[in-house]
VOFIKE-191553 format. One record per residue (C-alpha): z, x, y. Coordinates in steps of 0.001 Angstrom, whole numbers, padded with zeros to 6 digits, always signed. Last residue first. Layout:
REM VOFIKE-191553
ZXY;...
END
This chain:
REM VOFIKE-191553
+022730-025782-073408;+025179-028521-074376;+027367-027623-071110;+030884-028956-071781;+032133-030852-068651;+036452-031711-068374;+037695-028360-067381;+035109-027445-065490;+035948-030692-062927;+032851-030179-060799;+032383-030620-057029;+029260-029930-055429;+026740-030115-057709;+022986-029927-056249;+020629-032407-056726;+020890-033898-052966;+025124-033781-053775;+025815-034291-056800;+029996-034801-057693;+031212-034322-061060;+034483-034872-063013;+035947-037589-061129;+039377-039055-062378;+039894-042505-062567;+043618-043611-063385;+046413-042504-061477;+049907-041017-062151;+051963-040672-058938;+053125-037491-058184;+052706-037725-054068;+051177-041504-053849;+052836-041245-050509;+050339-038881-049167;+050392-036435-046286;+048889-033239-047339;+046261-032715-045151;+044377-029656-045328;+042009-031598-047319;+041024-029425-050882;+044454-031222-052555;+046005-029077-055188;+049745-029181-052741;+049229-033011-052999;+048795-033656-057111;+048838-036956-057766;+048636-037156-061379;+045774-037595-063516;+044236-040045-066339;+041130-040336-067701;+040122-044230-068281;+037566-044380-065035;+036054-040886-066510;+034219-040346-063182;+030353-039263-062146;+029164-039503-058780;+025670-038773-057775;+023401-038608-054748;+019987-037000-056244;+018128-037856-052853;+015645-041189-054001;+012172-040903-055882;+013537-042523-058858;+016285-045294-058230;+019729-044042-058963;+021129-046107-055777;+023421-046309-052588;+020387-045164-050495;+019508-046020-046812;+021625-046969-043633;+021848-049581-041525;+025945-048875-041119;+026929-052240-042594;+024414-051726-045458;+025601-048527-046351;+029056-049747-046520;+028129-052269-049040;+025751-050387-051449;+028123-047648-052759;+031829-048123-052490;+031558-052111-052507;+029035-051935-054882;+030849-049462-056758;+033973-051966-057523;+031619-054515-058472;+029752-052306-061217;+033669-051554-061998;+034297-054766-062948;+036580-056624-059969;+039922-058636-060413;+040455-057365-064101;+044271-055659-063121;+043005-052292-064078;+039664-052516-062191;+041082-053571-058715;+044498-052005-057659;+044215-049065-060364;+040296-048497-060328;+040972-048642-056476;+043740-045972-056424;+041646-043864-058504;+038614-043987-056208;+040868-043333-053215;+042923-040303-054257;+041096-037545-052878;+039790-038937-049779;+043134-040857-049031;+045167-039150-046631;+047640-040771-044323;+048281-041949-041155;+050656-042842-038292;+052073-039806-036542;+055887-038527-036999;+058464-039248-034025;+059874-042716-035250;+059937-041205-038827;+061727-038359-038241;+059636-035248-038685;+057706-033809-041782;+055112-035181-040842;+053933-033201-037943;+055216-030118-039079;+053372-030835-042476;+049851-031085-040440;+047910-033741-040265;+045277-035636-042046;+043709-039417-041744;+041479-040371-043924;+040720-044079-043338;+039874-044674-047336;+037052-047321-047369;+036596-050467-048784;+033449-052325-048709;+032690-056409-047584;+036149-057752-047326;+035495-061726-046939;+033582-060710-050682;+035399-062981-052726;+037539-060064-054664;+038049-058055-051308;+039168-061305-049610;+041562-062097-052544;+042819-058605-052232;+044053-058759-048735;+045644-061900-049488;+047644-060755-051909;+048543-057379-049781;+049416-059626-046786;+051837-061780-048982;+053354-058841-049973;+053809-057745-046531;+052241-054985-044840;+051983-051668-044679;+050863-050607-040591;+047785-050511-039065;+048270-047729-038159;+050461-045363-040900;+053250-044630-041762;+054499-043925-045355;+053998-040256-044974;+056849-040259-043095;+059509-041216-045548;+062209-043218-044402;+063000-044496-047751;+062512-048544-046931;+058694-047711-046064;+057537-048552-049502;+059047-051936-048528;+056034-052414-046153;+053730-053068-049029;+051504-050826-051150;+049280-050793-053504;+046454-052804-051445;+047270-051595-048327;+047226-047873-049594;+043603-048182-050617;+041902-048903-047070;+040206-051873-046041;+036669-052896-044325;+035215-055615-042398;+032215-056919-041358;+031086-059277-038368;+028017-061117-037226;+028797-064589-037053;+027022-067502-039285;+029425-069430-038793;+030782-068926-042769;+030646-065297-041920;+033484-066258-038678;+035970-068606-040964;+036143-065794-043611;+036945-063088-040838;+039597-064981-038872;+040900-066012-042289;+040945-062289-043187;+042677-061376-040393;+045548-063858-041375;+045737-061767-043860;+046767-058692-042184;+045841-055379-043020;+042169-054688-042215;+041137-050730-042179;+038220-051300-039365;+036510-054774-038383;+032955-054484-038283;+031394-056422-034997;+027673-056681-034737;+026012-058506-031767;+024612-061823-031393;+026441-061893-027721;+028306-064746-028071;+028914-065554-031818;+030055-061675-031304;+032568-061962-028440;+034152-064971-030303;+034177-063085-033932;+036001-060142-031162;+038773-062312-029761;+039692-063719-033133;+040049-059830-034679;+042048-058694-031633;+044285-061626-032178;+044528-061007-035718;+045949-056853-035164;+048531-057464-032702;+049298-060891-034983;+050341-058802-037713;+053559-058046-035763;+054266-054638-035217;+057585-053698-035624;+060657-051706-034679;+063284-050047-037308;+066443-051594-038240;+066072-051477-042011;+066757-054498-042840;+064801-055971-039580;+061504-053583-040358;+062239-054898-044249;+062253-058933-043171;+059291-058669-041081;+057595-056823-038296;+055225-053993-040067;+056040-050442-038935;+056330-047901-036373;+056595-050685-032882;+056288-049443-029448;+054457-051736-028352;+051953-053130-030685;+052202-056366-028804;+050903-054757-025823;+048548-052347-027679;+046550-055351-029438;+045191-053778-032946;+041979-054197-034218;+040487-050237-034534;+037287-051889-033746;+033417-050683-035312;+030578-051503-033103;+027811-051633-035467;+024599-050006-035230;+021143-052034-035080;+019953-050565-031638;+019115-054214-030562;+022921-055413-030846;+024045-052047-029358;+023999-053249-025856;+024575-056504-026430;+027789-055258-028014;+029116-052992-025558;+028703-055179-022911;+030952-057874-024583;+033506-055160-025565;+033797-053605-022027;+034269-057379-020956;+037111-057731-023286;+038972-054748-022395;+040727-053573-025219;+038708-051678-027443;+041199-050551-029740;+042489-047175-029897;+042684-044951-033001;+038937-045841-033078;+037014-045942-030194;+034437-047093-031820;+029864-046789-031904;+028010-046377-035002;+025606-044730-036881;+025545-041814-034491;+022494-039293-034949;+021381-038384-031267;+019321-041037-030512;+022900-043536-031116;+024592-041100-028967;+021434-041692-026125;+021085-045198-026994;+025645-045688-026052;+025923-043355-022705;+028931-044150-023032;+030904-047032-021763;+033576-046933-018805;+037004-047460-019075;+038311-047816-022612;+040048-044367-022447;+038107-043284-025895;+036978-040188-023344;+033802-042269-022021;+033745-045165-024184;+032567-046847-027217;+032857-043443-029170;+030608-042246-031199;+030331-042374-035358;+029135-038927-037011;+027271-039555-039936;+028043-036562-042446;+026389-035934-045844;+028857-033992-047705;+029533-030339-048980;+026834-028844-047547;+029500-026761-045007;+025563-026163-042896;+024468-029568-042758;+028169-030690-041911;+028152-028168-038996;+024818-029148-037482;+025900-033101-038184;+029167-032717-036537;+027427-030076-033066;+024823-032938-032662;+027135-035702-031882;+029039-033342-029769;+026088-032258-027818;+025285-036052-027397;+028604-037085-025603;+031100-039117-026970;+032786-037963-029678;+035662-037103-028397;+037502-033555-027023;+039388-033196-028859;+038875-036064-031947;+038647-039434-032016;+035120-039806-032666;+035295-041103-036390;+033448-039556-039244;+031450-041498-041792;+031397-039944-045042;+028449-039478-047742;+028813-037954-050825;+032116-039360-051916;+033195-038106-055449;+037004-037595-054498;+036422-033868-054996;+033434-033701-053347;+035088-035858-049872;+038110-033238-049784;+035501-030349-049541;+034000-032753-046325;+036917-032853-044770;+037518-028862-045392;+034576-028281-044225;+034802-030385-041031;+038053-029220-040211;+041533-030681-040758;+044973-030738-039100;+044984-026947-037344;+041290-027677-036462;+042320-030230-033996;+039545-029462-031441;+036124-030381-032908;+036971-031237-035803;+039273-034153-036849;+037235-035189-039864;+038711-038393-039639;+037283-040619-042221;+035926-044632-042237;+033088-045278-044258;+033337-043689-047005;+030276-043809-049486;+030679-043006-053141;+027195-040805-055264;+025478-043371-056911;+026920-043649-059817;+027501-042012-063515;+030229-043373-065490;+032239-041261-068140;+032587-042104-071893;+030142-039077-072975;+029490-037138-070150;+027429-034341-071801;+026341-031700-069045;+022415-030826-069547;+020961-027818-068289;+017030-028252-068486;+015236-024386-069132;+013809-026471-072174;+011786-028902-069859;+010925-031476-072670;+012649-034477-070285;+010987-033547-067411;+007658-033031-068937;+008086-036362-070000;+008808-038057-066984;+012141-039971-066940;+011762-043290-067878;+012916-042327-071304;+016116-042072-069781;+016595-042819-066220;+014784-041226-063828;+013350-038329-061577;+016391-038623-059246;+016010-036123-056081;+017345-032676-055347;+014046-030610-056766;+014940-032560-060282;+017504-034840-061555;+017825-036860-064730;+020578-039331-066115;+020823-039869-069400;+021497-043511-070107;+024496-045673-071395;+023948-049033-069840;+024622-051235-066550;+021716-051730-064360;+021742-054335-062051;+019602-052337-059459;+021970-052238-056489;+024875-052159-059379;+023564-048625-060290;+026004-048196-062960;+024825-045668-065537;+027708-044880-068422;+027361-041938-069752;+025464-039984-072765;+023808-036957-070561;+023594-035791-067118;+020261-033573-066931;+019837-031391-064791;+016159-029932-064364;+014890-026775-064098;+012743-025943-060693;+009319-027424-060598;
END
């Protein structure tokens, strides 16, 4: 047996359990041998055991992003795959889902096999590469959809495009209805998109810029809770921003519809008069919102409409960025910042507990992907987060482990900082600073 780690005096949420007490936490050979005095006894009385005192911290199940761009293979220069997943330790996610739009796409089986090769061998993060829908995202033909899904994909998008042929959509969920995966849309009608940069409302017309109604994203959301009542298959709406989406979604779980949805942290801080400076980084697809949006947004996450939140890590370069704002790219990062943001939108403001908050970090995404895990249970892969959700940090861009440094919560002052990530019993991200080793 090698020596165990023990993670002493915190705070154990395993909300998939209903467990919510201080505990020591114990690891050995890369999977949880148990909780306390639950632990085996030989485990416990190991004296080789190295045991970090977390007093006042919270130890999880390690976080669960479902919605990152890794952007390797191809656009190296913005992130890579290491990198990514160094980004995802630091924020305490163990697990990330990647998205195919990179260069070439995700969409052959090589390419599904070349993410999780390189991910196993960066061991920073569990990867699950998600394919695209179609051949080259160009929303033509489908993909060879069981073969991807053979391979190791979870999922199946075009994301950064929407899937805009309706027929295409149909097909592709029947055909991934009896896989079990997901077809995840980027919801977001190109035609009324246009050539829009941010939200369409008051600011956009202050500030003379073009927008994007929220109705190019709603639209795409109604078509597809049709497209699934009709085909039985499984729709998951990616980084919602409007709230009339979230009526669309309400109104299709309480039919009895397959679809899930997700959000992203900055549309819950933010609102589309962050975007009144100009500043790049403050663009992103789908764009801020409204106010009204952002309360509405929150209500679904509160009752559930929202099922898990993601971050939608998007990097690029500074010369990218740093343009005007009509030329720069949409997105933003969020892998480092996320839990913190969350705790601040969320915790801070008493609209979740944090055992809710990591259920929809933890559990919830899991379960839309089909996957396993999102407990401490013993027996499981030693998955671990641990954060001081009172500890507070500032924003810190130029520290960030993602090559991307395009954030607009640049020096902002957050609470939640993670001190330890555990990846399969081994730690991958520690805050030295903050652990003391009893022994």
């Amino acid at each position: 047996m090698a020596s165990p780690l023990c993670i002493r005096g915190g705070r154990v949420l395993d909300p998939a359990r209903g467990i919510d007490r201080v505990q020591d936490l114990w690891i050995v050979d890369g999977k949880i041998a148990g909780l306390g005095e639950d632990a085996p006894a030989d485990v416990r009385s190991n004296r080789s055991a190295e045991v970090l005192a977390v007093q006042g911290a919270v130890i999880c199940p390690g976080l669960v992003d479902i919605h990152v761009h890794l952007r390797e293979p191809g656009q190296e220069e913005k992130e890579t795959i290491d990198s990514g997943t160094r980004a995802a330790a630091r924020g305490g996610f163990t697990t990330v889902a990647c998205m195919p739009n990179t260069d070439p796409p995700l969409d052959d089986r090589p390419r599904i096999e070349y993410v999780i090769r390189r991910a196993r061998e960066c061991g920073h993060a569990r990867v699950h590469p998600i394919a695209a829908v179609t051949r080259g995202q160009m929303g033509e033909a489908l993909t060879e959809i069981e073969e991807l899904v053979e391979a190791g994909a979870v999922a199946i998008s075009d994301d950064g495009k929407p899937v805009r042929n309706a027929e295409i959509m149909r097909r592709a969920l029947e055909l991934t209805r009896p896989l079990g995966v997901p077809v995840i849309q980027h919801a977001e009608d190109p035609d009324l998109k246009g050539d829009g940069v941010m939200h369409e409302g008051w600011t956009s017309t202050r500030l003379g810029m073009k927008g994007i109604p929220d109705a190019a994203e709603s639209v795409i959301v109604a078509r597809d809770a049709l497209l699934a009542e009709l085909t039985g298959g499984h729709v998951h709406v990616a980084h919602v921003s409007a709230g009339r989406s979230t009526e669309i979604i309400r109104r299709a779980k309480a039919r009895g519809i397959r679809m899930t949805a997700e959000t992203a942290p900055h549309y819950l801080l933010l609102t589309d008069e962050a975007v009144e400076g100009f500043d790049p980084r403050t663009k992103m697809s789908p764009p801020l919102r409204s106010a009204k949006d952002r309360e509405a947004l929150l209500e679904a996450v509160v009752d559930g409409t929202i099922d898990c939140l993601a971050t939608d890590h998007a990097p690029h370069t500074d010369f990218e960025k740093d343009s005007d704002f009509d030329s720069a790219p949409f997105g933003i990062v969020g892998l480092e910042t996320a839990l913190g943001i969350y705790v601040k939108a969320l915790v801070e403001p008493k609209l979740l507990t944090l055992p809710e908050l990591i259920l929809r970090l933890t559990v919830n995404p899991l379960r839309v992907l089909g996957l396993p895990g999102g407990t401490l249970e013993a027996g499981v892969p030693a998955d671990v987060t641990v954060f001081d959700p009172s500890r507070r940090w500032k924003v810190r861009a130029e520290e960030f482990a993602s090559m991307g440094r395009n954030t607009p919560f640049q020096g902002w002052e957050l609470p939640g900082q993670v001190l330890m990530t555990v990846l399969n019993g081994r730690v991958t991200f520690r805050a030295e600073t903050l652990l003391a080793s009893a022994r």
